[in-house]
PAMILO-825812 format. One record per residue (C-alpha): x, y, z; residue number from 1. Coordinates in Angstrom, 2 decimals, decimal comma, always signed. Layout:
<nodes>
u:v:w:num
X:Y:Z:NUM
...
</nodes>
This chain:
<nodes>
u:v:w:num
+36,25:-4,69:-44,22:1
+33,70:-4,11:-42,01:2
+30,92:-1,16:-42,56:3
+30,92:+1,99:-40,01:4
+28,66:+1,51:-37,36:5
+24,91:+2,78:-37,03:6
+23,93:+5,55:-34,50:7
+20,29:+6,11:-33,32:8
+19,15:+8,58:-30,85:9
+16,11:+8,36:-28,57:10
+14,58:+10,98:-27,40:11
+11,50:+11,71:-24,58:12
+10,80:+15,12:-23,67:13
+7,86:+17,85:-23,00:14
+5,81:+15,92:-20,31:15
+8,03:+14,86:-17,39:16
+11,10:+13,08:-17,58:17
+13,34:+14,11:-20,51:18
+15,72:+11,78:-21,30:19
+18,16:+10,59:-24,25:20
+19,61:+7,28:-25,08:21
+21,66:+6,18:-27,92:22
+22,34:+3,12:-29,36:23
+25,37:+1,85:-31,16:24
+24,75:-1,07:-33,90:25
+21,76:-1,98:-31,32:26
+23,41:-2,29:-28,26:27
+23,12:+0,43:-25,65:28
+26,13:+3,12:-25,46:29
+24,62:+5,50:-23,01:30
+21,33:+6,86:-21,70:31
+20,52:+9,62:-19,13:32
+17,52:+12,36:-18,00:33
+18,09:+15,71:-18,50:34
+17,10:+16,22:-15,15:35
+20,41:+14,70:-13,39:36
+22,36:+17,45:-15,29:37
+19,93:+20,50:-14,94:38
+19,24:+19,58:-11,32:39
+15,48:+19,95:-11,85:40
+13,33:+17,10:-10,81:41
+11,38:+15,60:-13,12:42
+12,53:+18,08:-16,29:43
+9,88:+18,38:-18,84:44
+12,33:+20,55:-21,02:45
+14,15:+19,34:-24,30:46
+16,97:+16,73:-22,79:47
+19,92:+19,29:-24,49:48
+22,28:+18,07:-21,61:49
+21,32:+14,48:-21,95:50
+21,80:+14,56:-25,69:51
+25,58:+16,17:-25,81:52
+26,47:+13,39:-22,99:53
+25,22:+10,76:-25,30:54
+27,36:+11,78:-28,20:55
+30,13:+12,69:-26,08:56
+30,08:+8,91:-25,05:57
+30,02:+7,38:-28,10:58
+32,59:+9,84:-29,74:59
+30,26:+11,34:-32,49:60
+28,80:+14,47:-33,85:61
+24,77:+14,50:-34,93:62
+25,71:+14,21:-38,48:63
+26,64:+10,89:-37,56:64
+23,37:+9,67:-36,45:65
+21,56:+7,21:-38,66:66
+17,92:+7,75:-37,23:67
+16,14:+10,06:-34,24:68
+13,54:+9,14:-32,72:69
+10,56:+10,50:-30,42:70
+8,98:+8,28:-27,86:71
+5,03:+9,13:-28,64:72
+2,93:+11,27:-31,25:73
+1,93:+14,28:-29,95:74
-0,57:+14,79:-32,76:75
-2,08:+12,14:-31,57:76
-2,37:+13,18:-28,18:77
-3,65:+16,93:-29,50:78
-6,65:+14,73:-30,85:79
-7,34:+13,30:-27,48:80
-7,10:+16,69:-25,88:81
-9,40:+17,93:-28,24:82
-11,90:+15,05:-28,20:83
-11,86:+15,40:-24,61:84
-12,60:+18,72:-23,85:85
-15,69:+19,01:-27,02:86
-16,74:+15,65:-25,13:87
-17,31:+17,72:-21,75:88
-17,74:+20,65:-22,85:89
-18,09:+23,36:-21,32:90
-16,83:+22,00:-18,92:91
-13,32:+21,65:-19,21:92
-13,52:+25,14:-20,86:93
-11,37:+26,49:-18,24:94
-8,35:+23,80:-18,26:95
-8,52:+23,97:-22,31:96
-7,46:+27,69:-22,32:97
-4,90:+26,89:-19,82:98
-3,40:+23,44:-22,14:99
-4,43:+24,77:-25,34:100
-2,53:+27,90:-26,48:101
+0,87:+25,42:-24,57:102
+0,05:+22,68:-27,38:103
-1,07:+25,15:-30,09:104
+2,42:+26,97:-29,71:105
+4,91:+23,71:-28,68:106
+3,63:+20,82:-28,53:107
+2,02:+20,75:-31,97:108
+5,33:+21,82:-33,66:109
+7,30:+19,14:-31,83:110
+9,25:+18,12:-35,26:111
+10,36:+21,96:-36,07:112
+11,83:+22,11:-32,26:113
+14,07:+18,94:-32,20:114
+15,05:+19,90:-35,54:115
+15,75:+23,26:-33,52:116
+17,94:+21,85:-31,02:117
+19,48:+19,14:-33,65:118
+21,16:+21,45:-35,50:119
+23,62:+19,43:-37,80:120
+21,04:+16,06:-38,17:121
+19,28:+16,38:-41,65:122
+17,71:+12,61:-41,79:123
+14,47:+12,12:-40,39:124
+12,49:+11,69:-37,45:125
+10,58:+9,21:-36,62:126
+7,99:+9,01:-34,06:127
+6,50:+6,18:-31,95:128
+3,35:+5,59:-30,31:129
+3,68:+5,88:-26,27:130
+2,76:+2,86:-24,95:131
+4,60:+0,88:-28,18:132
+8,23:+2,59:-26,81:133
+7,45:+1,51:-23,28:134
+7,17:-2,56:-24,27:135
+10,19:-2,17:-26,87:136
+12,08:-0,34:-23,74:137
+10,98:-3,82:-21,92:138
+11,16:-6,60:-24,37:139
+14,39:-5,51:-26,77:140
+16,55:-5,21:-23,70:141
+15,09:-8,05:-22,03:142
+16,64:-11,53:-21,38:143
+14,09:-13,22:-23,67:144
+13,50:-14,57:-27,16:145
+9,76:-14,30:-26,67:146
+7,71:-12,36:-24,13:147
+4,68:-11,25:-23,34:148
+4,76:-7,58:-22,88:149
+2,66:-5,33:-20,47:150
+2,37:-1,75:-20,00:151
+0,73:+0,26:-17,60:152
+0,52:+4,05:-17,06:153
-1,25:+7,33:-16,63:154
-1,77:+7,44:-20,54:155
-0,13:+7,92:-24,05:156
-1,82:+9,08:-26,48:157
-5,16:+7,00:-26,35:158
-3,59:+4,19:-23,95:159
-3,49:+3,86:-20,64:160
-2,69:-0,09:-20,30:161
-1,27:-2,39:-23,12:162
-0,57:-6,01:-24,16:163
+1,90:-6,92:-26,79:164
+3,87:-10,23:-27,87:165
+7,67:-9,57:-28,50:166
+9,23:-11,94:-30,47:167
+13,21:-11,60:-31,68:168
+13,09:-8,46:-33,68:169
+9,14:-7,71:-33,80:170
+7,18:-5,81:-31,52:171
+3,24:-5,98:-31,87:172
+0,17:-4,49:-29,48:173
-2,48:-6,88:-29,03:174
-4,73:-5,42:-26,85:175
-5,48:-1,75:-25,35:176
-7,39:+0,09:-22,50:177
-8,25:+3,55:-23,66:178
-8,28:+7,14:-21,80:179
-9,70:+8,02:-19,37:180
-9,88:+4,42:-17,64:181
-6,61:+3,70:-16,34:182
-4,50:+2,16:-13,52:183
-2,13:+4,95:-13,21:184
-4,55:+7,71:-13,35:185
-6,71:+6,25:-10,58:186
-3,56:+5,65:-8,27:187
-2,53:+9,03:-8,95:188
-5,95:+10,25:-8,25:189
-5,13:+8,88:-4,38:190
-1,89:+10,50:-4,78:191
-3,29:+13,92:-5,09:192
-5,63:+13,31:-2,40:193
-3,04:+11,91:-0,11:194
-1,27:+15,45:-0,51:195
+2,01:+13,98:-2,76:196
+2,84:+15,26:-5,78:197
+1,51:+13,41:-8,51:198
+3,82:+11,87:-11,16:199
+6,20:+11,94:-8,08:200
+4,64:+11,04:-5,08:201
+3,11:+8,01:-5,63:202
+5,87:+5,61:-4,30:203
+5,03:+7,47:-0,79:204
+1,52:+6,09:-1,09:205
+3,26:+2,85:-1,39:206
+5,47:+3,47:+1,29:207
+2,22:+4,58:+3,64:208
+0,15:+1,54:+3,04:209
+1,70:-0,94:+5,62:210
+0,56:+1,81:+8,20:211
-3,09:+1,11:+7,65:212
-5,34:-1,19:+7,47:213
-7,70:-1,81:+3,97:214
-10,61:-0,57:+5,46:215
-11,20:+1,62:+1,88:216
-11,17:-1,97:-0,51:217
-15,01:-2,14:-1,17:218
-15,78:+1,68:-1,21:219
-12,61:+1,65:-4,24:220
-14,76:-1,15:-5,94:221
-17,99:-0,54:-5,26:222
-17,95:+3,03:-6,25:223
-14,94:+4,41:-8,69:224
-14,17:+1,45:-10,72:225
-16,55:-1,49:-12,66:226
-13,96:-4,76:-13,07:227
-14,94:-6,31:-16,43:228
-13,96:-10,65:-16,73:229
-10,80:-9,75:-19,00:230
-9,19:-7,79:-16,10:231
-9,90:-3,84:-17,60:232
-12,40:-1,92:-15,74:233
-14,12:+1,39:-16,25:234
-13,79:+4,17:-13,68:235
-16,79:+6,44:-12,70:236
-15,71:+9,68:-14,01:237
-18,01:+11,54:-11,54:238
-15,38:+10,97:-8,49:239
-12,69:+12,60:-10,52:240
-11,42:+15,82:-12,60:241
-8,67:+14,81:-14,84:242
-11,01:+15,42:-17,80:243
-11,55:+19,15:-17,93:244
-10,53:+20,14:-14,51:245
-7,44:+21,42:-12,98:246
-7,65:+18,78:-9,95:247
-7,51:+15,08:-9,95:248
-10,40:+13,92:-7,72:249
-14,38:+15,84:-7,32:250
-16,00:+17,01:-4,41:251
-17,74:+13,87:-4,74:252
-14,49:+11,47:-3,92:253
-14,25:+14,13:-1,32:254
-17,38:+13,26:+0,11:255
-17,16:+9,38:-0,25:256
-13,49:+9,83:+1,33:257
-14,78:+11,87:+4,24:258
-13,32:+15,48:+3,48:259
-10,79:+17,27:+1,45:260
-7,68:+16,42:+0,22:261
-4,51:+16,61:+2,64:262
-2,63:+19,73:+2,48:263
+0,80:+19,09:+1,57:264
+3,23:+18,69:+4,52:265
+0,47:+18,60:+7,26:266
+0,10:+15,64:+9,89:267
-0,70:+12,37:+8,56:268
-3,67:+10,80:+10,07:269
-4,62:+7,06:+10,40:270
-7,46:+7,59:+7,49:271
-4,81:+8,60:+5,14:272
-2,79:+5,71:+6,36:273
-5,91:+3,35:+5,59:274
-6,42:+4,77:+2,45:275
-3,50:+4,35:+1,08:276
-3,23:+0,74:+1,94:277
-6,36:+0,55:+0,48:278
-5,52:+1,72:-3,38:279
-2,59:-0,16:-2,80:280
-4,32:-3,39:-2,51:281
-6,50:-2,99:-5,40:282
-3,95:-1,21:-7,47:283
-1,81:-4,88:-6,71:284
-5,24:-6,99:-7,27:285
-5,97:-4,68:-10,75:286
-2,45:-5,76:-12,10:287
-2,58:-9,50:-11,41:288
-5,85:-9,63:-13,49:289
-4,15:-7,73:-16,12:290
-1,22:-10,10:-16,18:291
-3,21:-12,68:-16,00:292
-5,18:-11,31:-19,36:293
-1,72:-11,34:-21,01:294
-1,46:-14,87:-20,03:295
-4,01:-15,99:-21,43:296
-4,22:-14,00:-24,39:297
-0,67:-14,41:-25,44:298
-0,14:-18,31:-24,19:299
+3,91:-17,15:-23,59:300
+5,66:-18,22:-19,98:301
+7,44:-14,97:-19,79:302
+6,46:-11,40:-18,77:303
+7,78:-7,93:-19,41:304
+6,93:-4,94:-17,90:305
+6,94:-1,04:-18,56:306
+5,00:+2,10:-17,40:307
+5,01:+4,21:-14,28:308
+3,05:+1,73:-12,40:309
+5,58:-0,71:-13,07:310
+7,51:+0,77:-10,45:311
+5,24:-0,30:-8,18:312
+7,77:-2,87:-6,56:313
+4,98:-4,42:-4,05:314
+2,41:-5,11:-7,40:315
+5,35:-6,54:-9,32:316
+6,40:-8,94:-6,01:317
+2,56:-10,36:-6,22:318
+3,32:-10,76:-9,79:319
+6,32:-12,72:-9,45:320
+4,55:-14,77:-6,56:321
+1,01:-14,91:-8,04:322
+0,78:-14,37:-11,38:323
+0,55:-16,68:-14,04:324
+4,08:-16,06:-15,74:325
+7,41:-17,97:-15,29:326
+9,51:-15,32:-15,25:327
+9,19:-11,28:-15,45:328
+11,21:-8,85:-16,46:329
+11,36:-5,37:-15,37:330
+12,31:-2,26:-17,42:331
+15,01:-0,37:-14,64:332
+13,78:+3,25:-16,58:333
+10,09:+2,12:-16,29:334
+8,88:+5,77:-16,28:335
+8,19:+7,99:-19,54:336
+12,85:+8,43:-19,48:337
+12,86:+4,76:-20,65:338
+10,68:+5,78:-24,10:339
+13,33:+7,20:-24,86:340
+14,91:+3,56:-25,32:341
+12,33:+2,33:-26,18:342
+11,83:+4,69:-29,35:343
+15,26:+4,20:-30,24:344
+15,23:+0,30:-30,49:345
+11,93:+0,82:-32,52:346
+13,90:+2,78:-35,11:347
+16,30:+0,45:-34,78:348
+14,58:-2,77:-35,68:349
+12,03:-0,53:-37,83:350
+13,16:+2,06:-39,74:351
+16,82:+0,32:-39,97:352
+15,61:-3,33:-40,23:353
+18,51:-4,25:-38,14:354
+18,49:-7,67:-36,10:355
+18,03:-8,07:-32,70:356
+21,40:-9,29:-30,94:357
+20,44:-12,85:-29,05:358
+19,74:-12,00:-25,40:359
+22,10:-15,03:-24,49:360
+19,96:-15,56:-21,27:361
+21,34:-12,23:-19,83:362
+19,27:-8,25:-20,24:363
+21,27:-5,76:-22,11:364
+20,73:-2,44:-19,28:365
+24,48:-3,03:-18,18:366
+23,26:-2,95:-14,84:367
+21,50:+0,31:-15,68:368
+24,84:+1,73:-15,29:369
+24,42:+3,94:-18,29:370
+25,19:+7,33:-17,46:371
+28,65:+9,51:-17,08:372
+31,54:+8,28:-15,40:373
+34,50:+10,36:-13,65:374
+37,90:+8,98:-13,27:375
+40,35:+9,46:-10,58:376
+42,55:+12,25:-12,48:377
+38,97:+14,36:-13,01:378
+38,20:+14,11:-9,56:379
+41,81:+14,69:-8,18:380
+41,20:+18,10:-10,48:381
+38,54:+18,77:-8,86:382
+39,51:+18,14:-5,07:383
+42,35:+19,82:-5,38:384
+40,52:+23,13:-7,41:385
+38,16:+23,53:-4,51:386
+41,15:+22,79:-1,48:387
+38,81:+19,71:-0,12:388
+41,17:+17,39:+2,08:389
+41,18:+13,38:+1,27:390
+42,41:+10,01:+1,71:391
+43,07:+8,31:-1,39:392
+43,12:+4,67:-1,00:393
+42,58:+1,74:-3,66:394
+41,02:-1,43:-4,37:395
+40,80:-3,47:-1,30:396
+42,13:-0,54:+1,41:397
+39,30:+1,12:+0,10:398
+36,92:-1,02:+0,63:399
+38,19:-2,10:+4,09:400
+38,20:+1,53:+5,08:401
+34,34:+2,22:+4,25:402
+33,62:-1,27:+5,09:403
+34,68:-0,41:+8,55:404
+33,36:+2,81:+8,89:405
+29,57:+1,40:+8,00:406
+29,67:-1,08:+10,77:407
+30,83:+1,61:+13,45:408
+27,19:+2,85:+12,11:409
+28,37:+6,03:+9,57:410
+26,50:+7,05:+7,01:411
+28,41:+6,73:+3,18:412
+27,79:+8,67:+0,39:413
+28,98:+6,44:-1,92:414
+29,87:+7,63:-5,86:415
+31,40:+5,60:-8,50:416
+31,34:+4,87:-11,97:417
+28,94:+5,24:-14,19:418
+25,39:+6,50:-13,05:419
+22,13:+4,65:-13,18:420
+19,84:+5,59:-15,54:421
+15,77:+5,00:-14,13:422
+14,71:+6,17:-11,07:423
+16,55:+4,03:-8,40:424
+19,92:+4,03:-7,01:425
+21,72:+0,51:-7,52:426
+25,27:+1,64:-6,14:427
+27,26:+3,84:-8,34:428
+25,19:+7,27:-6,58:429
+24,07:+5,97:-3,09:430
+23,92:+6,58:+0,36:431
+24,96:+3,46:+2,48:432
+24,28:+2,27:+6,13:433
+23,98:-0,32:+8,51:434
+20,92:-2,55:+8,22:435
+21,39:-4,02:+11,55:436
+20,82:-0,56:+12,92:437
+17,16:-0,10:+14,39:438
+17,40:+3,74:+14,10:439
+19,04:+4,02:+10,84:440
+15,50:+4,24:+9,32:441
+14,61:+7,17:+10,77:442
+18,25:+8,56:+10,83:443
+18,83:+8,43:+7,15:444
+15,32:+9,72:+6,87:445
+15,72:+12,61:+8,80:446
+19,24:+13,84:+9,32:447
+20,62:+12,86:+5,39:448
+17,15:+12,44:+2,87:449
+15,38:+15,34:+5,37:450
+12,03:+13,77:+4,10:451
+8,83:+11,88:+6,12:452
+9,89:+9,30:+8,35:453
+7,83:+6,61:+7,10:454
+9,53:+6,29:+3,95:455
+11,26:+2,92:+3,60:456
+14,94:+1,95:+2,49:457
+16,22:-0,96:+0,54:458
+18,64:-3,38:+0,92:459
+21,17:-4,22:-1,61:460
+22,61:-7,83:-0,48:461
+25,05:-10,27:-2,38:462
+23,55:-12,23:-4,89:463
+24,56:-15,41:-3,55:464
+23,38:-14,65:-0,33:465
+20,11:-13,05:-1,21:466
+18,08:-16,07:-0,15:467
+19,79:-16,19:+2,99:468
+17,68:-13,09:+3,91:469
+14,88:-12,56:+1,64:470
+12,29:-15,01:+0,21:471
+13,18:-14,41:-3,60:472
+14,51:-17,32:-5,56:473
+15,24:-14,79:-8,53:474
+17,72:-12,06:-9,09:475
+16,66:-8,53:-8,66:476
+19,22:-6,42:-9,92:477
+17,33:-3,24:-10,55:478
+15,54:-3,16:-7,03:479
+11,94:-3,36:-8,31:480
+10,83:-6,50:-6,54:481
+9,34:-6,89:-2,86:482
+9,72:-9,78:-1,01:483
+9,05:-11,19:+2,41:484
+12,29:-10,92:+4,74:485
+12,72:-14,79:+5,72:486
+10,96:-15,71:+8,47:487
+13,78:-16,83:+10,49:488
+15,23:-13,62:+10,73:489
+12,09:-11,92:+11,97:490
+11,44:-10,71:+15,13:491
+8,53:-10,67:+17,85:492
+6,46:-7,76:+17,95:493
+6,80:-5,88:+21,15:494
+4,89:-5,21:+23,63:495
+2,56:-2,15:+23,77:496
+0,19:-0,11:+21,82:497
+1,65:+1,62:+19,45:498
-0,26:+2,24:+16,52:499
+0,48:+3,53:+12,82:500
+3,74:+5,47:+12,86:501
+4,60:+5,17:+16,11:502
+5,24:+1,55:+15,03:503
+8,46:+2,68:+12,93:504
+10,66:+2,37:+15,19:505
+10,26:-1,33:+16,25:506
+12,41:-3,79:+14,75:507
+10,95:-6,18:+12,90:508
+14,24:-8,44:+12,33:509
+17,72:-8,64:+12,61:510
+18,22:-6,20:+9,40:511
+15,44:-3,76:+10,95:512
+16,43:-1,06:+9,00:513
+15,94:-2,49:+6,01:514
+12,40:-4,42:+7,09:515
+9,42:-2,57:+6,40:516
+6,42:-3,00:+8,90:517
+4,79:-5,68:+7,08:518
+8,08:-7,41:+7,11:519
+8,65:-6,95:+3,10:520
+11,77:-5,27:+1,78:521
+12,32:-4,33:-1,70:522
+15,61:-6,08:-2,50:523
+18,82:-5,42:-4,78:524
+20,68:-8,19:-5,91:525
+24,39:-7,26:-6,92:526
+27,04:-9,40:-8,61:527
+30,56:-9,12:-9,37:528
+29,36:-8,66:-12,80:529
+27,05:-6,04:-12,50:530
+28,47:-4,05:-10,40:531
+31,77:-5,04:-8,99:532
+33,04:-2,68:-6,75:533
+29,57:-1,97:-5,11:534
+30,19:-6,67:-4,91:535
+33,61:-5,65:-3,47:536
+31,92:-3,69:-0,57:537
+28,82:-5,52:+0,45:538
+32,03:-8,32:+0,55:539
+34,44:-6,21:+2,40:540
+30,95:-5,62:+4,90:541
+29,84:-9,16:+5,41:542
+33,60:-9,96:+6,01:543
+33,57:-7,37:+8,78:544
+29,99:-7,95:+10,02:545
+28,57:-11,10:+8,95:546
+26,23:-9,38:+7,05:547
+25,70:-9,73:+3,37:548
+23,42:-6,73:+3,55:549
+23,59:-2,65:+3,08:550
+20,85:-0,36:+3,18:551
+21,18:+1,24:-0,40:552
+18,88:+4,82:-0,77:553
+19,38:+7,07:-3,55:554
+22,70:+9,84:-2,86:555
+19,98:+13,31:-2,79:556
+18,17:+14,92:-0,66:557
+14,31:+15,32:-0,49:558
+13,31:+17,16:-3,99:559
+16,65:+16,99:-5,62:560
+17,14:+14,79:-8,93:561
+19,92:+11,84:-7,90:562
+23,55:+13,43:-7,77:563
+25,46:+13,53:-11,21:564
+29,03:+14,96:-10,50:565
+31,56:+15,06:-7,98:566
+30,08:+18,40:-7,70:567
+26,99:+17,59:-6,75:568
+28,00:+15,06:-4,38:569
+30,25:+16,98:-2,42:570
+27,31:+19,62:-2,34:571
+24,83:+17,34:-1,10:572
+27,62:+15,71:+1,37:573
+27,80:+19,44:+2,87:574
+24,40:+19,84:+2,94:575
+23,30:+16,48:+5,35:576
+24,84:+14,58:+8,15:577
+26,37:+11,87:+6,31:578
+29,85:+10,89:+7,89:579
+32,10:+9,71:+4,78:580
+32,23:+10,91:+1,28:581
+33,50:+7,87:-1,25:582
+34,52:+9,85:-4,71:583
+36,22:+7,00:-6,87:584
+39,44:+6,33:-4,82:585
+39,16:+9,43:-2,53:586
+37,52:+9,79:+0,89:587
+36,40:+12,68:+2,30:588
+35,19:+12,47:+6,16:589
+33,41:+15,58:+7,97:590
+35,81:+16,66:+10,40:591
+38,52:+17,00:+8,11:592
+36,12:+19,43:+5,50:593
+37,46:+23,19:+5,52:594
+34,78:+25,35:+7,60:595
+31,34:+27,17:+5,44:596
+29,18:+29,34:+7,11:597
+26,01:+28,17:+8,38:598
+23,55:+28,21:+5,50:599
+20,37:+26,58:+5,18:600
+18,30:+28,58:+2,50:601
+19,44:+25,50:+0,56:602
+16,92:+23,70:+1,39:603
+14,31:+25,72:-0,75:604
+16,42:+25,41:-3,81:605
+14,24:+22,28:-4,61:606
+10,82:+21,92:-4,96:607
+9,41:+19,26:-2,12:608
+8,09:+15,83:-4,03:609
</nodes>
């Protein structure tokens, strides 16, 4: 007779990024943010939402829960704070009385509010440090038996980068860079100063770099950062304000910069554009000689990463490319919503002393897909509640129908199954077009996102055709890889001057859309197993088009968390200028929708990112 299975939650919550995850004798039963389900970007708040969906999964009540965990120590981090601020004194005075009383009255009493909002769990809680629930939310779920393990980020508690060796069930931190030197801090220094929001904004500095030229490189080196021979480096604390301030850069980066930082949502110039390719390049050179550390250090052929700068898809191309390892592996939830995996598998193999199920050469995300599903009879409910006309077609009609519709150049919301948990779309809540399409870029951008031109879009391309359009000789499922688009299907640049921006709009290869300016994409492998019926599509499209390729972009506009519902898709389907709406088996095209007044105060319902 076999024993009743063992529940552990995972928690992350009261920074940025709440998020749950529960695991089921190990293996992954669902994970989510809160912010999908509150509609709040980035939601600091206790993941309450994310939590009952969890349970509601899996079937269970709290009492069932063997273990909860929290994904750092915030007494830890109180220390820091307070270390910090006597270290500086007085002058951080003023940013103390601002974070002090917060901690003093929440953060410090962390244990007494989960208990709060667990009402019904009476085991304990464990916690785990930061940086330690980032590499288990890399190397547990990862394909391999052994890894080395690499995390980069703003900070935890005292660390802002990390090496550890995985090794079946066993998790251990070899090496650390402390606060305040760190990778992510320094990129989201430029973030600030670029005018983005920081902790959300810094993918648009990687977006911006291909406009400009690294004319910044040796004023980055030569004056914010010392490189040590192990790869970590020391940043010159005069150029910024993180420590005691309520700004992320001095007058003096000001000064070496050549003026203040850009307002948000003015003009961007050509110096902004050349600075950002400039932190770019040495954000990319600072994590090959990190990796390259690990390497060394841990003498294992195999890489994970985890951290918010391991969503820096360009660095982690170079890796693949460059870098010393044989393979990498990428954590899809890099950002602080994966400790909440990660804290949960500690507890797992920790507190439990459970085993770690063989990875069997495969990761255990699911495809990422690990957040709620709708069927057909919930959404008929909910058509048919709100009077919204449809087509309801299935399997291979279906596909044929949207299939068809993309290449006649409409836009597709596109929503089915279960959503992704991390920060990228990959196909169950996406927006779909035409790569072939030389002003789709700027269409989607635009008309559907409503967000800065320059940003780039992905492509999401059959597996087995992937190298028939991209230089990648790997799978990249979770669309945090860049690589070159082949050089056969590039084109000639034409003729003329045009000159940072102005050069969007000139294809750079047969799939222009998807071909950012330095003719690198950031690809998304998908297989029938993964993912089928997003396989079924891109099949259904390449049968129609000869074109194994979709641009893929997350299904939100500018601001707004990824869509959760049918609610919230057929909201933000209103809302833009997308053509189709794919719920499950239903389609819903504009002209047929029932008549709303003209309303666009919407569009300050979310905060701009």
């Amino acid at each position: 007779m076999s024993s009743s299975p063992q529940y552990v939650l995972g928690l992350a919550a009261y920074y940025h990024d709440s998020a749950a995850c529960l695991l089921r004798d190990g293996a992954i039963v669902a994970a989510a943010s809160e912010e999908r389900f509150t509609r709040k970007k980035g939601d600091a708040s206790f993941p309450r939402q994310a939590v009952a969906y969890c349970l509601r999964e899996a079937g269970i009540e709290l009492s069932a829960l063997s273990a909860v965990a929290f994904y750092d120590k915030p007494l830890l981090k109180f220390e820091r704070l307070l270390e910090t601020y006597v270290a500086i004194a007085p002058r951080g005075f003023r940013s103390f009385l601002r974070a002090g009383p917060v901690w003093m009255r929440e953060k410090l009493f962390t244990d007494r509010e989960i208990r709060a909002e667990l009402e019904g769990y009476g085991g304990h809680i464990r916690y785990t440090e930061h940086h330690e629930s980032h590499a288990a939310s890399a190397f547990f779920p990862s394909p391999f038996d052994e890894a080395a393990v690499v995390t980069l980020d703003g900070v935890g508690e005292w660390a802002t980068t990390s090496i550890a060796v995985g090794s079946g069930n066993d998790l251990r931190v070899v090496q650390e860079m402390h606060y305040p030197d760190s990778l992510g801090l320094l990129y989201s220094a430029f973030t600030y100063y670029l005018g983005f929001k920081v902790n959300s904004g810094e993918y648009k500095v990687m977006g911006l770099a291909p406009y400009g030229e690294p004319r910044y490189v040796d004023t980055i080196y030569r004056h914010l950062l010392d490189v040590h021979p192990d790869g970590s480096f020391t940043l010159d604390q005069r150029y910024f304000d993180y420590l005691g301030g309520l700004r992320m850069t001095s007058a003096a980066f000001d000064t070496l910069f050549g003026g203040p930082p850009r307002a948000s949502e003015t003009p961007l110039t050509q110096r902004h554009m050349d600075i950002a390719r400039s932190i770019q390049q040495v954000c990319e050179e600072l994590m090959l000689g990190i990796v390259r550390t690990a390497h060394r250090v841990t003498g294992l052929d195999d890489l994970c990463l985890a951290g918010g700068v391991a969503l820096n898809c360009v660095g982690n191309g170079r890796i693949l490319r460059e870098g010393p390892f044989r393979r990498i592996w990428i954590q899809p939830a890099a950002g602080d919503a994966g400790g909440a995996l990660g804290a949960a598998q500690l507890a797992w193999h920790r507190a439990l002393k459970a085993p770690r199920p063989s990875p069997a050469g495969r990761d255990a995300m699911q495809g990422a897909l690990l957040g709620p599903q709708f069927s057909d009879d919930e959404i008929l409910a909910f058509l048919q509640g709100r009077q919204i006309p449809y087509e309801r077609l299935d399997g291979d009609a279906l596909t044929a129908r949207v299939a068809d519709a993309l290449a006649d150049g409409a836009v597709v919301g596109w929503f089915q199954g279960r959503m992704e948990f991390g920060p990228r779309a990959l196909g169950a809540r996406s927006i779909l077009g035409d790569p072939r399409s030389p002003t789709m870029q700027a269409q989607m951008n635009l008309k559907i996102k409503f967000r800065e031109s320059f940003r780039p879009f992905a492509p999401a391309v059959l597996a087995a055709r992937a190298d028939e359009y991209f230089a990648l000789d790997v799978e990249s499922p979770y669309m945090l890889l860049v690589a070159p688009v082949q050089e056969r299907r590039r084109l000639a640049p034409s003729a003329g001057d045009a000159f940072g921006i102005e050069r969007l709009n000139q294809p750079r290869s047969d799939i222009p859309a998807v071909t950012h300016l330095d003719h690198s994409a950031r690809v998304q492998t998908v297989t029938a197993d993964s993912n089928p019926a997003f396989h079924a599509l891109l099949e259904a499209f390449e049968a129609r088009t000869g074109c194994a390729v979709l641009v893929n972009t997350s299904f939100n506009v500018r601001g707004e968390p990824i869509v959760c519902t049918p609610d919230d898709a057929y909201r933000c389907f209103r809302r833009t200028h997308m053509d189709l709406l794919v719920l499950g088996s239903f389609v819903l095209t504009r002209e047929h929708l029932p008549p709303t007044p003209e309303d666009e105060a919407w569009k300050t319902e979310f905060e701009l990112d």
